[in-house]
N, C-alpha and C positions, 0 to 999 in steps of 0.2 A: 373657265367653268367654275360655277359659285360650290362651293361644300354641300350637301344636305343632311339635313340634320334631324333624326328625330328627340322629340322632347317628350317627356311623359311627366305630367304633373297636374294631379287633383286639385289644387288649388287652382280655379276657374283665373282669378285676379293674377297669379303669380305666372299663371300658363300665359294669356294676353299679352304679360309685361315681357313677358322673356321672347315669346315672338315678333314682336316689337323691336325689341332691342336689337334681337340678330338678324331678324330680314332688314333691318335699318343700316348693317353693316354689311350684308350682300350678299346673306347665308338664303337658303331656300330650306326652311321650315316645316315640317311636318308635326302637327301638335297631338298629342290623346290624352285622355285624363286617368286611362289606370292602366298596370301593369299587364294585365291579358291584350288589352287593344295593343300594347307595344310589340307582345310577341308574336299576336297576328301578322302585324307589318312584317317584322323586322324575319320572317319565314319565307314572305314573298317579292322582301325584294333588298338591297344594300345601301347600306349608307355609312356618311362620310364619318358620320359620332355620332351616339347616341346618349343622350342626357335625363339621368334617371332620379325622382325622387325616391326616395328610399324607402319611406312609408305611404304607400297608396293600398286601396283598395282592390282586392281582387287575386295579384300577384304585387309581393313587392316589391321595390328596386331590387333587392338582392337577390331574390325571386328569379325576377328576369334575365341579371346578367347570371347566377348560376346557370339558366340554361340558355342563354345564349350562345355560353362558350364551351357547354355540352356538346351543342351543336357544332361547335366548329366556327361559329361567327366570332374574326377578329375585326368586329369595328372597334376603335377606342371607346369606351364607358366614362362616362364624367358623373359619379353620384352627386345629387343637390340632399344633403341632410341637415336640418334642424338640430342634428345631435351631433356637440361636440367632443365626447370622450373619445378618448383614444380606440379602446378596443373594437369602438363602430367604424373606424376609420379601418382598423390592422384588418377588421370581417372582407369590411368591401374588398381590400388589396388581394388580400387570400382569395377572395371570388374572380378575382381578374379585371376587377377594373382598376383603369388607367391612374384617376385622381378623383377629385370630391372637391366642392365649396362647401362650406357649411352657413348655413341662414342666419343670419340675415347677410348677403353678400353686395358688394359694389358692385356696380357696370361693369368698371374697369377693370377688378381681379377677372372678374367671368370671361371675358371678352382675352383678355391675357391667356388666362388658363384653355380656353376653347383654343385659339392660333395656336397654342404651343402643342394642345395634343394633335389637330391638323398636320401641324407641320412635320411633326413628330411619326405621323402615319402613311406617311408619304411614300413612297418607291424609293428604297434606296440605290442611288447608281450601279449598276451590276460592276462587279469586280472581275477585272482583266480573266482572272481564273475561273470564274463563272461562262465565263461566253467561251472559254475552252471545250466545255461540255457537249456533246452532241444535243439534235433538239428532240432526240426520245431517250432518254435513259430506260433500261433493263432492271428490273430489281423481281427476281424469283419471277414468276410467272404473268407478271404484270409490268405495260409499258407507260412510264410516267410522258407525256408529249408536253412538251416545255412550251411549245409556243400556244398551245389552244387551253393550257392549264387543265387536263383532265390525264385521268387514270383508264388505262384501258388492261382491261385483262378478259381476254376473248371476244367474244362481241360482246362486252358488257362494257360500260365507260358513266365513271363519276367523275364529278369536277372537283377541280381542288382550288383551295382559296389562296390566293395574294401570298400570305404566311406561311400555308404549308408547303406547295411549291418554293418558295426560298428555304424552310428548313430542310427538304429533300435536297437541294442544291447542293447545302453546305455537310452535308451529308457525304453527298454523293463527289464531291471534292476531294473527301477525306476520308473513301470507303476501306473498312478495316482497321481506322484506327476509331479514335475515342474523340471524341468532339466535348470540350465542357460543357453546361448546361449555360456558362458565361458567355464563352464565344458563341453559341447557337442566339440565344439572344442578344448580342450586341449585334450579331451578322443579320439579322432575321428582323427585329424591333428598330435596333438602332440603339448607339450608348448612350441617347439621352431618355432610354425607358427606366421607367421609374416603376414599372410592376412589379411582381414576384415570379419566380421561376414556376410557381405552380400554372401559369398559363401557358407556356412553354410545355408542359407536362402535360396537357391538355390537347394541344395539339398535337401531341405525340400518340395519346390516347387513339384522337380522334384519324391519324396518319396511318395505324396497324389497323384500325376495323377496315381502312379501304386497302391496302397492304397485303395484309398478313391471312394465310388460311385459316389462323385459329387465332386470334387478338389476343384470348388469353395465355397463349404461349408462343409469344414472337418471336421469330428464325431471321426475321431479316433486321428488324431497327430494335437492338438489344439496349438495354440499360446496364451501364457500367455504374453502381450504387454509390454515391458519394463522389461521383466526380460528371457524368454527362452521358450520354448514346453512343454507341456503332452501328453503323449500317454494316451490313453482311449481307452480298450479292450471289455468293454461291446457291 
């Protein structure tokens, strides 16, 4: 089954070329030319990467993946910028995206850099300790059901993505003790993530609003300052 991919980029010429190039390689293509069309999409439905220029109209790449990952949405983020100074680059990473080309770029870097965040976003094989777990965890008044990835607490039930179900996993492995913010992402992304622990934080955010009775004062997934979380099931 091919990747798909959305792409967002106002440049009409540069949008054509890039769809080109990757349905050419046996990606399935979703194209829009500004930042609101991408977040419309990207509310109604998932994808494999999403690839964002960084100055569009409307909303901008950073725009977007700011709240994408507000949201909760861990597709990998590829920013396309024009601007190559550093501190545009260190913005994006802080926002949560994965990596960046910057313009004028080759086939081949792109094409490189796409397979590698793909592969990168893959399922990581569940760890022997992991399939120990029952397939509903308990945490305070809510039941995590592992196999249909959603959250149930009374007749109420939200879904949880890909990410957060792994980061409750490795949680719930280690409930009571202290989890680094390292191990949660090498277990959760994988060691060849190249983001910032701020995305990790995010999902953490986004773990207590569906969680916790009061988000802003968490009982059950604590932050230990300077070093990672605990889950606390009492």
């Amino acid at each position: 089954m091919s990747a798909h991919i959305l792409l967002a980029e106002d440049d009409g010429d540069i949008r054509r070329g890039l769809v080109a190039t990757l349905e050419s390689e046996g990606y399935e293509v979703t194209a829009v030319a500004n930042g609101a069309q991408a977040m419309g999409l990207l509310k109604q439905e998932t994808f494999d990467l999403v690839m964002l220029d960084v100055m569009m109209p409307k909303l901008s790449g950073f725009d977007v993946c700011r709240e994408l990952r507000s949201a909760g949405i861990d597709s990998p983020v590829l920013f396309l910028t024009a601007k190559g100074e550093e501190v545009d680059k260190v913005v994006g990473l802080k926002l949560g995206a994965d990596d960046y080309v910057t313009k004028p770029f080759g086939v081949h870097e792109l094409l490189a850099r796409v397979e590698a965040l793909l592969r990168r976003s893959r399922p990581a094989e569940a760890e022997p300790e992991t399939m120990k777990l029952p397939d509903q965890l308990k945490i305070g008044n809510t039941t995590v059901d592992r196999r249909n990835y959603r959250l149930i607490a009374g007749e109420n039930g939200q879904p949880l993505t890909r990410r957060e179900m792994r980061v409750l996993e490795i949680l719930a492995l280690h409930s009571g003790e202290v989890v680094s913010r390292d191990d949660l992402l090498n277990g959760a992304w994988g060691v060849d993530y190249y983001g910032t622990t701020r995305t990790l934080d995010q999902h953490i955010a986004q773990l207590r609003k569906k969680i916790e009775p009061q988000p802003d004062k968490p009982v059950h997934i604590l932050t230990v300052h300077g070093v990672g979380y605990r889950l606390e099931n009492e």
